[in-house]
C-alpha positions as CSV (number, residue, x, y, z in Angstrom):
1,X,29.7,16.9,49.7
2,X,32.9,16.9,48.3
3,X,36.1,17.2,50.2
4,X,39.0,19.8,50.1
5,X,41.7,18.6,47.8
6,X,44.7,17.0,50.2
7,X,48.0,19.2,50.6
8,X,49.5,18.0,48.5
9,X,47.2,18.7,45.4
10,X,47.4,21.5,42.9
11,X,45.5,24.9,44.5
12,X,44.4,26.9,41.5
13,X,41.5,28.3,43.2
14,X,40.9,29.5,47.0
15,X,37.4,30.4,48.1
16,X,37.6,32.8,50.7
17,X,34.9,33.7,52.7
18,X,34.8,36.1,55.8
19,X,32.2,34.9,58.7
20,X,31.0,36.4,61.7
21,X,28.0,34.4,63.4
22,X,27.2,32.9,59.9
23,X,25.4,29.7,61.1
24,X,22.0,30.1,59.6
25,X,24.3,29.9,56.0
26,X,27.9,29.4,55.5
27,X,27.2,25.3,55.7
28,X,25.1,25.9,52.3
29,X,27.8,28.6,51.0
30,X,31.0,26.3,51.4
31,X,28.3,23.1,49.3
32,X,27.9,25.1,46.8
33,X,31.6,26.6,46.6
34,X,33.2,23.2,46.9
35,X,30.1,21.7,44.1
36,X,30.9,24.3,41.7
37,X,34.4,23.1,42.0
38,X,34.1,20.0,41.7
39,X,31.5,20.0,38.5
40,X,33.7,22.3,36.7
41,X,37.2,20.1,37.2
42,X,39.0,23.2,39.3
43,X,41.2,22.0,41.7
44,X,40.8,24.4,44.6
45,X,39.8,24.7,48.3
46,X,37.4,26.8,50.7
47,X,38.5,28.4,53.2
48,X,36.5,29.8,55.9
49,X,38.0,33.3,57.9
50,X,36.5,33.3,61.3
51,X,36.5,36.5,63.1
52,X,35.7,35.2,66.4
53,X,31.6,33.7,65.8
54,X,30.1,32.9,69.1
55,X,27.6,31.2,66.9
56,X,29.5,27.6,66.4
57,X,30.2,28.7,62.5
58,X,33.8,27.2,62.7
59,X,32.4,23.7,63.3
60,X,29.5,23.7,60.9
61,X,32.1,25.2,58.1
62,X,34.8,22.2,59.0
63,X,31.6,20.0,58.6
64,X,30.7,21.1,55.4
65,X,34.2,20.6,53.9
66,X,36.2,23.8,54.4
67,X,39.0,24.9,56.0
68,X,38.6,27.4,59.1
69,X,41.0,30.2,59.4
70,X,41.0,32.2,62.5
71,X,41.2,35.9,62.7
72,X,41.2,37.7,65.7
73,X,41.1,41.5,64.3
74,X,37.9,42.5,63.7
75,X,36.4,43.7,60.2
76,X,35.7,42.5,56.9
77,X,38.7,43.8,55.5
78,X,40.9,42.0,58.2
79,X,39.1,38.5,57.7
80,X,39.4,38.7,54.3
81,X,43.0,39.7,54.6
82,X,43.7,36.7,56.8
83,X,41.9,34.1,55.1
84,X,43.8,35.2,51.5
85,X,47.6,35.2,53.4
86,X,46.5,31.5,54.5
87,X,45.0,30.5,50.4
88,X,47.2,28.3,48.7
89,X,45.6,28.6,45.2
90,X,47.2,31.1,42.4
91,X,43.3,32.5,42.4
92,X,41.3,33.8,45.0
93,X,37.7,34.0,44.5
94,X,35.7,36.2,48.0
95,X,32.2,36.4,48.4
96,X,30.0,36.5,51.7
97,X,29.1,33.9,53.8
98,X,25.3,35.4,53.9
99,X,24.2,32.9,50.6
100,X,23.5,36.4,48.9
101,X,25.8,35.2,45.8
102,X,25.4,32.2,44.5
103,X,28.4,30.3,44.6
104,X,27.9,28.0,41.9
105,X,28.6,31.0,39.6
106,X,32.3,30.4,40.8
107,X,33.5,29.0,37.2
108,X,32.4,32.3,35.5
109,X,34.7,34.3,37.3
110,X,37.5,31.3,36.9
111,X,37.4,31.2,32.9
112,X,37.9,35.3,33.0
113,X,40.8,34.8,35.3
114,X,42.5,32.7,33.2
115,X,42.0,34.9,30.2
116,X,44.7,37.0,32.4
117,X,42.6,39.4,33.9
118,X,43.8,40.4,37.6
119,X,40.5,41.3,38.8
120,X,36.9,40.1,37.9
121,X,34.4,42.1,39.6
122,X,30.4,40.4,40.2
123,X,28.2,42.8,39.1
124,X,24.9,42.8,40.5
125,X,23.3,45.9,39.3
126,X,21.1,46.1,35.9
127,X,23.7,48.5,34.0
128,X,25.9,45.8,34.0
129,X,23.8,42.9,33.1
130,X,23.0,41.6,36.6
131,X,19.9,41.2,38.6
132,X,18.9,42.2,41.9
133,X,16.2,39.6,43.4
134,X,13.1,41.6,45.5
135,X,14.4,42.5,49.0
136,X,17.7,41.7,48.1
137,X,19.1,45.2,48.2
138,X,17.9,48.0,50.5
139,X,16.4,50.8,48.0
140,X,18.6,53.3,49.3
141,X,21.6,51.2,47.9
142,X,19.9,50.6,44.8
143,X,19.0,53.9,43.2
144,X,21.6,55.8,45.0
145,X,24.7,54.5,47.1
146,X,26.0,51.3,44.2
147,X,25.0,54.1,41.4
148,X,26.5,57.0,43.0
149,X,30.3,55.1,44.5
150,X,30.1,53.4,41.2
151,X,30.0,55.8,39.1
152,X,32.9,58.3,41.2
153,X,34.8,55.3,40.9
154,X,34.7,55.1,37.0
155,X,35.1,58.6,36.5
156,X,37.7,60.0,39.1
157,X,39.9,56.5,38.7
158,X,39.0,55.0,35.7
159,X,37.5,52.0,36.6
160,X,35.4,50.4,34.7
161,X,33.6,48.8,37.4
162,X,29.5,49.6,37.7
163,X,29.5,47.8,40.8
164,X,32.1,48.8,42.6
165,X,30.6,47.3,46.3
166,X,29.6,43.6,44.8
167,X,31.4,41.5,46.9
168,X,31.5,38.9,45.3
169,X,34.9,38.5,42.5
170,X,38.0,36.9,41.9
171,X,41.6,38.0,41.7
172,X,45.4,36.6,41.0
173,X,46.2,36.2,44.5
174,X,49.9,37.9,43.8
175,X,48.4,41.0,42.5
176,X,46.1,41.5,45.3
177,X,49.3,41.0,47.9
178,X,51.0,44.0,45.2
179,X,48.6,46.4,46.2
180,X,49.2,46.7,49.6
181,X,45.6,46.9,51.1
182,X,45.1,49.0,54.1
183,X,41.4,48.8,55.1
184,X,40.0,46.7,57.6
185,X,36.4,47.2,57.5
186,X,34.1,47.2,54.6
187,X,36.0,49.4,52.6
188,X,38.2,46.7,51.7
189,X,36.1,45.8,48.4
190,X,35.9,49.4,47.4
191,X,40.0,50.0,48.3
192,X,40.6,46.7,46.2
193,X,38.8,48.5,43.1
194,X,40.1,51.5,43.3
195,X,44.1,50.4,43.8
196,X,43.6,47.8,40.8
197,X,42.6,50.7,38.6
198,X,45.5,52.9,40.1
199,X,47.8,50.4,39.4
200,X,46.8,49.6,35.6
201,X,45.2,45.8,36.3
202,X,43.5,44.2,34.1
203,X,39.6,44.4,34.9
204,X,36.6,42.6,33.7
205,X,33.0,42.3,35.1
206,X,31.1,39.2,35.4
207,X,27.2,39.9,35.8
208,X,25.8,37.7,38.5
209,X,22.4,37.4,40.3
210,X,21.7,39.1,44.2
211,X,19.8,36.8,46.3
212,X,18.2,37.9,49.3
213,X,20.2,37.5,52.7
214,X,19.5,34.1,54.3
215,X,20.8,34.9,57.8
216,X,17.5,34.8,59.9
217,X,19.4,35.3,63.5
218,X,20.6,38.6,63.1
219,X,20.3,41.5,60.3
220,X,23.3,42.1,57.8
221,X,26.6,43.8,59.2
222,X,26.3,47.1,56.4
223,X,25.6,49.8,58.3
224,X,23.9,52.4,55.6
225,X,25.4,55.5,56.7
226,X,28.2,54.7,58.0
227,X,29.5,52.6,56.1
228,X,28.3,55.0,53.2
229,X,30.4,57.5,54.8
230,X,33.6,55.5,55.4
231,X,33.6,54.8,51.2
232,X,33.3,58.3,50.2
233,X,36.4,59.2,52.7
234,X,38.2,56.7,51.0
235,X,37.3,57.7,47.4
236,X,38.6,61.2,48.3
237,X,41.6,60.3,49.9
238,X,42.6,58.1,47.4
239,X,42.2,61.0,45.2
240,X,43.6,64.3,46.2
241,X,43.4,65.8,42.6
242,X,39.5,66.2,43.5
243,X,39.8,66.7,47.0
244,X,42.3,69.0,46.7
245,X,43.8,70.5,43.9
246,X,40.3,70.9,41.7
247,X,38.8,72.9,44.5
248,X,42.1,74.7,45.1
249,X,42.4,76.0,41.7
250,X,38.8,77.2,42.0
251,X,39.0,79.0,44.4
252,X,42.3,80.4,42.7
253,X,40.9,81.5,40.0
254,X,37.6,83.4,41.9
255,X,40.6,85.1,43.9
256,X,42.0,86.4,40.8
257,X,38.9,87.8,39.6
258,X,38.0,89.9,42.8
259,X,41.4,91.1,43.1
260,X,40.7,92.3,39.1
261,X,37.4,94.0,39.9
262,X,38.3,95.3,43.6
263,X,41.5,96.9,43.1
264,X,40.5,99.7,40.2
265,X,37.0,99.5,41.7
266,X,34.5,98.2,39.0
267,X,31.5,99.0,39.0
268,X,28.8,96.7,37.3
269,X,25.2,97.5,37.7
270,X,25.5,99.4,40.5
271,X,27.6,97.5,42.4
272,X,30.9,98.7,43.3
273,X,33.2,96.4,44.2
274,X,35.9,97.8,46.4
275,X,37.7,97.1,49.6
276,X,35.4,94.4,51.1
277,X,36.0,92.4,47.9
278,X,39.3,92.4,48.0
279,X,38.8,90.9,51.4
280,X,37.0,88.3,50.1
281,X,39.3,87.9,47.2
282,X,41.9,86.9,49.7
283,X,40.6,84.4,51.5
284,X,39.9,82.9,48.3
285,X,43.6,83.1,47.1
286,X,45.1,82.0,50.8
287,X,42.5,78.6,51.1
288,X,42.9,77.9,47.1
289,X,46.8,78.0,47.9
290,X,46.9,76.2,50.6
291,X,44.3,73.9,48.9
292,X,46.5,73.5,46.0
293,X,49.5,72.5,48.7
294,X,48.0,70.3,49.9
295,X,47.5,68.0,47.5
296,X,50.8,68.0,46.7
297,X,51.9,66.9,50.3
298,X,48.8,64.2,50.0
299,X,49.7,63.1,46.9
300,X,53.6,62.7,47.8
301,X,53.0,61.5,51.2
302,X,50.6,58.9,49.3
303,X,53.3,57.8,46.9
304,X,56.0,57.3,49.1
305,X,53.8,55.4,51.9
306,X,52.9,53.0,48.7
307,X,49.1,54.2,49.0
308,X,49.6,55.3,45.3
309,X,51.0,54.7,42.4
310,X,54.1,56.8,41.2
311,X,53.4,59.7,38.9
312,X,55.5,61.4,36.6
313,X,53.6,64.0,36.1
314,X,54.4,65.0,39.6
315,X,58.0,63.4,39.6
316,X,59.0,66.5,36.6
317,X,56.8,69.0,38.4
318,X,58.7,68.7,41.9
319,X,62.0,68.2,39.7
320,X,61.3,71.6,38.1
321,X,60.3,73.2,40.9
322,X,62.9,72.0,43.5
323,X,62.8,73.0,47.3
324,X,65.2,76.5,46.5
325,X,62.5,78.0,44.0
326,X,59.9,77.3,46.4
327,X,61.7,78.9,48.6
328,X,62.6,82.2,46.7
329,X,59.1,82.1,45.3
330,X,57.7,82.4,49.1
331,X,60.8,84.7,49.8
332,X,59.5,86.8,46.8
333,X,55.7,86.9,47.7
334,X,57.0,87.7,51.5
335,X,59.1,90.8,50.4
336,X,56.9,92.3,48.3
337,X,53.9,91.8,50.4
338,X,56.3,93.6,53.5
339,X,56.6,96.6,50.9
340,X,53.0,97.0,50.4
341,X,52.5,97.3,53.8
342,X,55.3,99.5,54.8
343,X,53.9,101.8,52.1
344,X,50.7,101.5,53.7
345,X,52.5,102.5,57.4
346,X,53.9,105.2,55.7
347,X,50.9,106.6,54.9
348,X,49.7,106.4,58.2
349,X,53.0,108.3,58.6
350,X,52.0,111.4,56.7
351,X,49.0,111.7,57.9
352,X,50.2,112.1,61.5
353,X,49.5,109.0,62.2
354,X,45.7,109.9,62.2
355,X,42.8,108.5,60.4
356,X,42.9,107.0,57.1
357,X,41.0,106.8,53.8
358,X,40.4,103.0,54.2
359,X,39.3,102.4,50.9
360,X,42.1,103.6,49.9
361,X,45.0,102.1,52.3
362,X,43.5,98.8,52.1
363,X,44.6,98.4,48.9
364,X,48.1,98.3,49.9
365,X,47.6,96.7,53.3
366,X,45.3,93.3,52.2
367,X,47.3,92.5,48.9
368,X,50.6,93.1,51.2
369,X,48.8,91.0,54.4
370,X,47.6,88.5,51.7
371,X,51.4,88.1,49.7
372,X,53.0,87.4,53.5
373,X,50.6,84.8,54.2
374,X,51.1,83.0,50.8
375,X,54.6,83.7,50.8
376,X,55.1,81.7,54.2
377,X,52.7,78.9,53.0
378,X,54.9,78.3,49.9
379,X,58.0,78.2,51.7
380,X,56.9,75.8,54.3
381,X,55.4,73.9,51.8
382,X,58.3,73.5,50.1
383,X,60.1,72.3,52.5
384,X,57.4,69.5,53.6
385,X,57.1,68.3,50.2
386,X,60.7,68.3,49.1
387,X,61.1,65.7,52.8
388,X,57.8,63.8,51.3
389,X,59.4,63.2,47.8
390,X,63.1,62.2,48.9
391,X,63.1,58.1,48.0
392,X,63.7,56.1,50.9
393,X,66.9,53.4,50.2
């Protein structure tokens, strides 16, 4: 066994790994960590983030030769985050505690660091030349939960990770501290992916080898579905253009259409499309709207909570459209929805205020109903995202 380098030495590399009742394996994960050091010349340390093991881990990691860093939030996210604020080396490298990754792959993921990457990424999975070893990986994560995160993660941030839930990889320790992580649980590895991508890192892949999980005293903490559900969340609110705006416009545009075929009353077929249609139509345009709002309140309230990156697309777009023509534009869609329905009352009017040709008056009364309702959303809107956007000094 080789021993941590004294204080006083040179950190280059810290080997982080979170443990929680690790004792069937993080002895044999800190060897190898602290091996592959050593053969490869890399002055670095191990350090060990306890989130409270019942299991005696934190004597059996000292044992081994690594440093044991006390956590008392729970999550992989927060022992991760504890054990890199206490690393002392300008690299961090994570991985499980589990012996699932092979820790004398460590010099791999070293060499591409100091190429100037920011993050190397593991990569487990056969698309990017790794290898999963039989009953290393449940089959539903196989074929469809790595494939399917993965591959949202590549094409709604542009990352070109295939892997995006191998945990092990390696990072400049300052550019992980510049993203300002917020998850605590296993969504940390996702969140690091996706804000390293945001924020225009550097990002390489390093194809490793999944072993199966040594722990024999308890199963693995992944949770399938929940923790399947807990990544999607995060994808999509890390990204309200497809949450948000891509739907809104949808349903936009199908709003438009109805009101183009209900209000001279196509017919196609057979079918008439006529008042009920232009019901329909409405909803469309009211959720779409709102929809389309909200992203922009997401994606302000994102920026300006550092969740984000700034944009400049929508830094012109709010400095075009200002809080005063968002106003007028909902003062606008308010008026001339009121006219439509006045007409409509005043039809009731001449009739004595009797029954109605409803096919007829509710084509004044839903476009004028429907123009109120998106006049009001606009203005407050306006008002919420102009607050959002103002830059905090």
């Amino acid at each position: 066994m080789t021993p941590c380098p004294a204080v006083t030495d040179p950190v280059e590399v810290s080997v982080v790994m979170p443990c929680l009742n690790e004792a069937d394996t993080v002895a044999i994960c800190v060897e190898k960590a602290l091996r592959a050091l050593s053969e490869a010349g890399i002055h670095g340390e191990v350090l060990v983030a306890d989130n409270g093991s019942s299991d005696g881990s934190q004597a059996l990691a000292r044992a081994a030769g690594a440093q044991v860093v006390p956590v008392a939030e729970r999550g992989y996210g927060a022992a991760l985050m504890g054990g890199i604020a206490a690393a002392r080396g300008r690299y961090v490298i994570m991985g499980d505690a589990d012996d699932s990754y092979d820790f004398l792959e460590l010099p791999r993921f070293v060499a591409k660091l100091r190429e100037g990457n920011d993050l190397v990424q593991g990569c487990r999975l056969p698309s990017g030349g790794g290898r999963v070893l039989p009953g290393a990986m449940p089959p539903l994560h196989y074929w469809l939960g790595n494939p399917l995160f993965s591959m949202l993660a590549r094409s709604w941030f542009a990352s070109p990770v295939r892997d995006v839930y191998c945990g092990l990889r390696g990072f400049r320790r300052d550019f992980q501290t510049s993203l300002g992580q917020r998850c605590t649980g296993m969504e940390f590895a996702t969140e690091m992916v996706l804000k390293s991508a945001l924020a225009k890192g550097a990002i390489a892949e390093v194809p490793i080898t999944l072993h199966p999980d040594g722990r024999k005293s308890h199963p693995p903490h992944l949770q399938t579905f929940r923790d399947g559900w807990r990544t999607l969340r995060l994808l999509l609110l890390y990204s309200p253009r497809s949450l948000f705006l891509i739907p809104g416009l949808v349903l936009i545009a199908l709003g438009f259409v109805g009101y183009a075929l209900a209000l001279p009353g196509v017919q196609i077929g057979g079918v008439t499309f006529d008042a009920h249609t232009l019901l329909f139509a409405s909803l469309a345009l009211i959720v779409g709207l709102q929809s389309a709002l909200f992203f922009l309140v997401t994606k302000a309230y994102a920026i300006s909570e550092g969740l984000l990156p700034p944009d400049p697309g929508l830094r012109r777009f709010l400095e075009f459209v200002q809080l005063e023509k968002g106003l007028l534009l909902g003062l606008l869609g308010c008026v001339i929805g009121a006219a439509l329905l006045l007409t409509a009352v005043n039809e009731w009017r001449l009739t004595g205020f009797g029954r109605l040709d409803y096919a007829h008056t509710m084509r004044w009364v839903i476009p004028g109903a429907t123009l109120v309702a998106l006049g009001v959303q606009t203005a407050m809107s306006s008002f919420l995202v102009s607050l959002l956007a103002m830059q905090r000094r």
